[in-house]
C-alpha positions as CSV (number, residue, x, y, z in Angstrom):
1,X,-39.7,68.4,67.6
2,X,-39.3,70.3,64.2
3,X,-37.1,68.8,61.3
4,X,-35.8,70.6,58.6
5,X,-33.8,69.1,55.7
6,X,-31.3,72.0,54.2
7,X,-31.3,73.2,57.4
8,X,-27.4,74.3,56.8
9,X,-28.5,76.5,53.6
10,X,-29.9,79.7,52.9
11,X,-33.7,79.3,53.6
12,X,-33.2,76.5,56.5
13,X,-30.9,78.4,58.5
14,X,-33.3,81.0,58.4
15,X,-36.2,79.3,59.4
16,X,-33.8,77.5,62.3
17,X,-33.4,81.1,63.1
18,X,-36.2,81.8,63.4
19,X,-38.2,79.3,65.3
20,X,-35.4,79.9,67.9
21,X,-36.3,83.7,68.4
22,X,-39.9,82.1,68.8
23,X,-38.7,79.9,71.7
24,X,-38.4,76.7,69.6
25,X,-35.0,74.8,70.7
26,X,-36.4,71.2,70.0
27,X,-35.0,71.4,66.3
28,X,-34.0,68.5,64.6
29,X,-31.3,69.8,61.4
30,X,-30.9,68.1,58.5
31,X,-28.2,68.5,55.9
32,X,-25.1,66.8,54.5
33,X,-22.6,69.5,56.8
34,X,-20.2,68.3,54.5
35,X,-19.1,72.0,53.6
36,X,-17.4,74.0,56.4
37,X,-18.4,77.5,55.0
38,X,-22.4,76.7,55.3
39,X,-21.6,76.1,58.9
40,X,-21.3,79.8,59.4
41,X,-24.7,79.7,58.9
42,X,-25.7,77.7,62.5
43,X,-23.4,79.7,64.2
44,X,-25.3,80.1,67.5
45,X,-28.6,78.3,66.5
46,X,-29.7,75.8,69.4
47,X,-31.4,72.3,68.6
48,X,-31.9,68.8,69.7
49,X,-29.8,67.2,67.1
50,X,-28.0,67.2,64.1
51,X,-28.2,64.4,62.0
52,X,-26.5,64.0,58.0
53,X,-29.0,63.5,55.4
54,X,-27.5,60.3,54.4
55,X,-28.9,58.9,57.1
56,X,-32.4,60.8,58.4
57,X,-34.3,58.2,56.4
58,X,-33.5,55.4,59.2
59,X,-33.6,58.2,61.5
60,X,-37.1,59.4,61.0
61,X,-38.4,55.9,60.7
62,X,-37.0,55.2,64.2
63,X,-37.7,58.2,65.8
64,X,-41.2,59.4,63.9
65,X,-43.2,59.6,67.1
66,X,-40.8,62.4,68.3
67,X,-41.7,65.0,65.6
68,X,-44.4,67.0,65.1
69,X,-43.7,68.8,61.7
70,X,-41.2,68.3,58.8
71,X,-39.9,71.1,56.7
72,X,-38.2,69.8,54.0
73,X,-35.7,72.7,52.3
74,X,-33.2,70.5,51.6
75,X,-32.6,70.1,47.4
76,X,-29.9,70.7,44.7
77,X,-31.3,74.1,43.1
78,X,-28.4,75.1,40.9
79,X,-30.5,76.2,37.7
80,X,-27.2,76.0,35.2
81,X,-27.0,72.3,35.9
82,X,-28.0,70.0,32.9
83,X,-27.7,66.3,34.3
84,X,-30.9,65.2,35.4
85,X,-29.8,62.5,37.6
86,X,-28.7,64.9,40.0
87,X,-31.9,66.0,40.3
88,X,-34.1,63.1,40.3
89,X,-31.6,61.6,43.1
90,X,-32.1,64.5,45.5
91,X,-34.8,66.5,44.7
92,X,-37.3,63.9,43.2
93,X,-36.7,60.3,44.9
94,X,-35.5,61.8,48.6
95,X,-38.9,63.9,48.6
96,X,-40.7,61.2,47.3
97,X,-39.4,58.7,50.1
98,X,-39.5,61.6,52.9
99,X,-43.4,61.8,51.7
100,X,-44.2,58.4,52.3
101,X,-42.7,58.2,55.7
102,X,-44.5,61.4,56.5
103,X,-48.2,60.0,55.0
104,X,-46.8,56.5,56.7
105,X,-46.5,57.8,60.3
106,X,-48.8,60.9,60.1
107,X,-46.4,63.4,59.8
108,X,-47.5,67.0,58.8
109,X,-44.9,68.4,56.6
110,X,-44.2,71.2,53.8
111,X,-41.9,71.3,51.2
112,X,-39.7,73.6,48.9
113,X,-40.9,73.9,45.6
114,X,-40.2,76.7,43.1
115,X,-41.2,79.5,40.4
116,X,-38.5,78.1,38.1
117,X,-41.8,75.6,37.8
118,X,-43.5,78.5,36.1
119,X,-41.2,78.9,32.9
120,X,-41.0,81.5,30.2
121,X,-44.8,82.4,32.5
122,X,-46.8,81.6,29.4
123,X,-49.3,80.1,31.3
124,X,-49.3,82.0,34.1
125,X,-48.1,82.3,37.6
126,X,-51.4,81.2,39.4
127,X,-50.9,78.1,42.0
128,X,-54.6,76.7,41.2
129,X,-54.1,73.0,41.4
130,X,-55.9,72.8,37.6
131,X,-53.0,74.8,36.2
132,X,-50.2,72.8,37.1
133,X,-49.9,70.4,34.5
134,X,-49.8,73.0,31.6
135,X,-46.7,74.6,33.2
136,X,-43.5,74.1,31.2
137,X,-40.0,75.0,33.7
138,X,-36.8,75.9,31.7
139,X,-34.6,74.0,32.8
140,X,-33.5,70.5,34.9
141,X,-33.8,72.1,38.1
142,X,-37.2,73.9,37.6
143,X,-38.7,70.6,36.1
144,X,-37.6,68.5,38.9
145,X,-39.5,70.3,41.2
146,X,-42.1,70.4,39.0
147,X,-42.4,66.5,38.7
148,X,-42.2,66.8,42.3
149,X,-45.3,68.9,42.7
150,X,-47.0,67.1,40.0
151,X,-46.3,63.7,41.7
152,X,-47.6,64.9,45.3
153,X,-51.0,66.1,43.8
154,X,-51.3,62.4,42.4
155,X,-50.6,60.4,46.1
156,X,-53.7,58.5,47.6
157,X,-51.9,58.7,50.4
158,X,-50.8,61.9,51.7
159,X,-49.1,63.3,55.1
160,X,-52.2,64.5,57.3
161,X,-51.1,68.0,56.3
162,X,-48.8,69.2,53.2
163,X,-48.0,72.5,51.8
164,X,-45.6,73.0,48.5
165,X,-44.0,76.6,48.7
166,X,-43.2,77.9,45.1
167,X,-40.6,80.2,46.1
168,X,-40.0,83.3,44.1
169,X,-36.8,85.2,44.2
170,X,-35.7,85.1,47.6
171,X,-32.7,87.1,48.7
172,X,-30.8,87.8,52.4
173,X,-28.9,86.9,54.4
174,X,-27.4,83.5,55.2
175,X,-26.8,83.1,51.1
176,X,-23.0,83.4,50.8
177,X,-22.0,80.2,50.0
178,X,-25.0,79.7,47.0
179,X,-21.8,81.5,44.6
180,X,-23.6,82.0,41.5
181,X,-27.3,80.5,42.7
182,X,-26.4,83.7,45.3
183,X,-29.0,86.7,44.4
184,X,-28.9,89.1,42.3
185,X,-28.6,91.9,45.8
186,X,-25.5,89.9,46.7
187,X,-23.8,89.8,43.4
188,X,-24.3,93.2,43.0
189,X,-22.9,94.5,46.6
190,X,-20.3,92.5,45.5
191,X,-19.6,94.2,42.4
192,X,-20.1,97.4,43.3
193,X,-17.5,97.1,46.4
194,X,-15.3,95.7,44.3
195,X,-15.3,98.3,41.8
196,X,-17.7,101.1,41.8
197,X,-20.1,99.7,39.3
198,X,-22.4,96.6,38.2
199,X,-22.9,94.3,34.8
200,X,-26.9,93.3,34.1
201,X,-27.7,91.2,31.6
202,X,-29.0,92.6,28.4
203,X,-32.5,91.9,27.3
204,X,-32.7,89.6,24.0
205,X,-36.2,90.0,24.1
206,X,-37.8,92.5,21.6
207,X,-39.9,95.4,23.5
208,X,-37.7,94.7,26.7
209,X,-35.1,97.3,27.6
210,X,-32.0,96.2,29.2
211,X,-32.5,96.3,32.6
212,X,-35.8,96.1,32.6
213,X,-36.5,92.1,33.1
214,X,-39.0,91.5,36.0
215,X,-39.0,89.3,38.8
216,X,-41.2,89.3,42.2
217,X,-38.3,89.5,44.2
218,X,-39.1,88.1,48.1
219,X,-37.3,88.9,51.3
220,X,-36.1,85.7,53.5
221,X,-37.2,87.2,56.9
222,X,-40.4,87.2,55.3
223,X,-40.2,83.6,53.5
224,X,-39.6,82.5,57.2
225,X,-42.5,84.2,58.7
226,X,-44.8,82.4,56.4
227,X,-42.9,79.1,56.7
228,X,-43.8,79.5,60.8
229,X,-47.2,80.4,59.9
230,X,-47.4,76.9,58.3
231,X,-46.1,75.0,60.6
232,X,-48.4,75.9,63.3
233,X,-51.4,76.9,60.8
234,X,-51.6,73.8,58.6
235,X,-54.5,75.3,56.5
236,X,-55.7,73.4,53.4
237,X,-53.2,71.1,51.5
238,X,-51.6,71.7,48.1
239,X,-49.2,74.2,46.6
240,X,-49.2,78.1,47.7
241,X,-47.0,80.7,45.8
242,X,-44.7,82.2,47.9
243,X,-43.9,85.8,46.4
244,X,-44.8,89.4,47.4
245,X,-47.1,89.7,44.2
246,X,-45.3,92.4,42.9
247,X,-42.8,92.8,40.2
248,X,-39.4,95.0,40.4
249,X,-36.8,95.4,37.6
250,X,-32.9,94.6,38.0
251,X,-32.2,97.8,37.3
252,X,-34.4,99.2,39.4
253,X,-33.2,96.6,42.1
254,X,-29.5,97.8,42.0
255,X,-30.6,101.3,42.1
256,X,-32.1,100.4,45.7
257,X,-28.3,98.1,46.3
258,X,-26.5,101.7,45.0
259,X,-28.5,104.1,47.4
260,X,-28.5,101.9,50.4
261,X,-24.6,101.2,49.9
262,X,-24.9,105.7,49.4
263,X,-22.6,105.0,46.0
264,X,-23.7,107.0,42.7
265,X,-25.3,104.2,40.3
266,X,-23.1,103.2,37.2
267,X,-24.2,100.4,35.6
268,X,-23.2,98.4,32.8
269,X,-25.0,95.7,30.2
270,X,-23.3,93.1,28.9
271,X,-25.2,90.1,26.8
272,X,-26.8,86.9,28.5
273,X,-24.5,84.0,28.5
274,X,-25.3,81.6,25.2
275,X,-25.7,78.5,27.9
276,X,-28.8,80.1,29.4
277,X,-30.2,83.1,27.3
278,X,-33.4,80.5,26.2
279,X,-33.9,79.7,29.5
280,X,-33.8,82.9,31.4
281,X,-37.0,83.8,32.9
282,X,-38.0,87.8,31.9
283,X,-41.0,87.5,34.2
284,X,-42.4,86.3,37.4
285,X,-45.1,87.7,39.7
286,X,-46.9,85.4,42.1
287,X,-50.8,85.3,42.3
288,X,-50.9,85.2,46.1
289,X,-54.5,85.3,47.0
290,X,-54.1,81.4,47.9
291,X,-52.2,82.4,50.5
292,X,-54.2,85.3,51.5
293,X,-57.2,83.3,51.6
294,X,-55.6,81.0,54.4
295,X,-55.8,84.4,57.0
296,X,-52.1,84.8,56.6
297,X,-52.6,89.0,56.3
298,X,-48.9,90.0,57.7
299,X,-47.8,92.4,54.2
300,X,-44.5,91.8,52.9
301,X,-41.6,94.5,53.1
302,X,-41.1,96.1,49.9
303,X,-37.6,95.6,47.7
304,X,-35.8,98.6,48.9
305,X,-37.0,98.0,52.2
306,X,-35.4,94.6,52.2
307,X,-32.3,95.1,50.7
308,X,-31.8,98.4,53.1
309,X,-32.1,95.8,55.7
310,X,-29.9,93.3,53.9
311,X,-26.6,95.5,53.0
312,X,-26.9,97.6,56.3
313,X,-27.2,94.8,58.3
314,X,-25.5,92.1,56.9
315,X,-23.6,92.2,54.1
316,X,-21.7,95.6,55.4
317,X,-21.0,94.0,58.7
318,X,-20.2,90.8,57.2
319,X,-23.4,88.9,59.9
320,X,-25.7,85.9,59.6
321,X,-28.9,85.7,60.4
């Protein structure tokens, strides 16, 4: 059986989508199920069981010889929180004690880790084991999984195979109930259904125009297809980037959420909230030759492509993936 912790969220329920279409019913879903609106999201998935994070600990310990993989999704990733206990409780010690079952029992697993890891990019975006340590995230949420990342490249004793994703902007369907962690595609179909129009933030930076911030911007039907790869791949361990490798402004990005909605763009600037403006990321691209080099050669859809996909199919028709 597969496990995946999150597997109520935005990426899990994707990935439980997934491995479905792929013929995979023994799934083993992990999350708290505590709100009723992620539900939506499992809406006709099929598995073996559903058990409450609370208690998968005990579970997995009892029942280890049953499953074959671990994905573990499953984290607090609200960048605008500041108390870092939050993090280290679910993002920090639960991966760290889900690790050590999995090295424990011999349990191949990959997890959820981040760009937010990357920072202001000063450094880079490369995932070459030697870089990570320079890296300096932001904010609570970027450095927990950061110290997460850090801490797994440090274990004598590892899971027989381990991969740490660094997710890049990843957008589609499924994300509803993320509110403001939602993307920038869903904030902006919002907007301009609501009202014809669309607020970006302004650039603060000097020699950035408004609108003109960067990001490598991922679709989550592909984030899945890689996740799958994984799972049945297991090439070397350590941490791959998980981005397209390119780079596509906001503004350019609700131009594409404007012509696929066939609405006339109007777009308006306002200024970067105070709470975040020094921690707001201008640019991320990920190096993905990592990943290449494993033989994973599917190419990735590009922006527009995805978020045709994304309003026309989704968010228009109000559907889950």
């Amino acid at each position: 059986m597969i496990a995946i912790t999150g597997a109520a969220g935005f990426i899990g329920s994707c990935l439980a989508g997934k491995l479905n279409r792929q013929g995979r019913k023994d799934l083993i879903l992990v999350d708290d199920f505590s709100r009723r609106d992620k539900m939506k999201n499992l809406a006709g998935k099929e598995c073996s069981e559903m058990i409450h994070r609370d208690g998968f600990l005990q579970w997995l310990a009892e029942n280890h010889t049953n499953v074959s993989f671990l994905f573990h999704l499953g984290a607090r990733t609200d960048t605008t929180e500041q108390q870092d206990s939050v993090f280290k409780l679910l993002n920090l010690d639960y991966s760290k004690s889900l690790w050590r079952l999995c090295a424990a029992y011999k349990l191949p697993m990959a997890y959820a880790s981040s760009a937010a890891t990357y920072g202001a990019g000063e450094h880079g975006y490369s995932d070459e084991h030697e870089r990570i340590n320079d890296l300096k995230p932001l904010n609570p949420y970027g450095k927990s999984k950061h110290d997460f990342d850090k801490w797994a490249l440090q274990q004598q004793q590892q899971p027989p195979f381990w991969a740490g994703l660094k997710f890049f902007n990843v957008y589609g369907p499924n994300e509803y109930h993320k509110g403001r962690m939602a993307s920038a595609i869903w904030h902006i179909f919002q907007q301009v259904k609501g009202c014809g129009r669309v607020e970006l933030f302004r650039s603060h930076k000097p020699g950035i125009a408004d609108g003109e911030q960067q990001r490598d911007f991922i679709y989550v039907k592909d984030v899945v297809d890689v996740c799958a790869y994984f799972i049945t791949q297991q090439p070397s361990n350590g941490i791959y980037n998980l981005g397209t490798g390119q780079t596509n402004s906001f503004k350019d990005l609700a131009g594409y959420v404007f012509e696929a909605m066939k609405q006339k763009p109007v777009i308006r600037f306002v200024d970067t909230p105070e709470p975040i403006r020094n921690k707001y990321q201008y640019f991320t691209e990920a190096r993905i030759g990592k990943l290449r080099g494993t033989g994973y050669d599917k190419p990735f859809g590009t922006l527009k492509q995805g978020i045709a996909d994304y309003v026309n199919n989704y968010l228009e028709k109000n559907k889950y993936y």
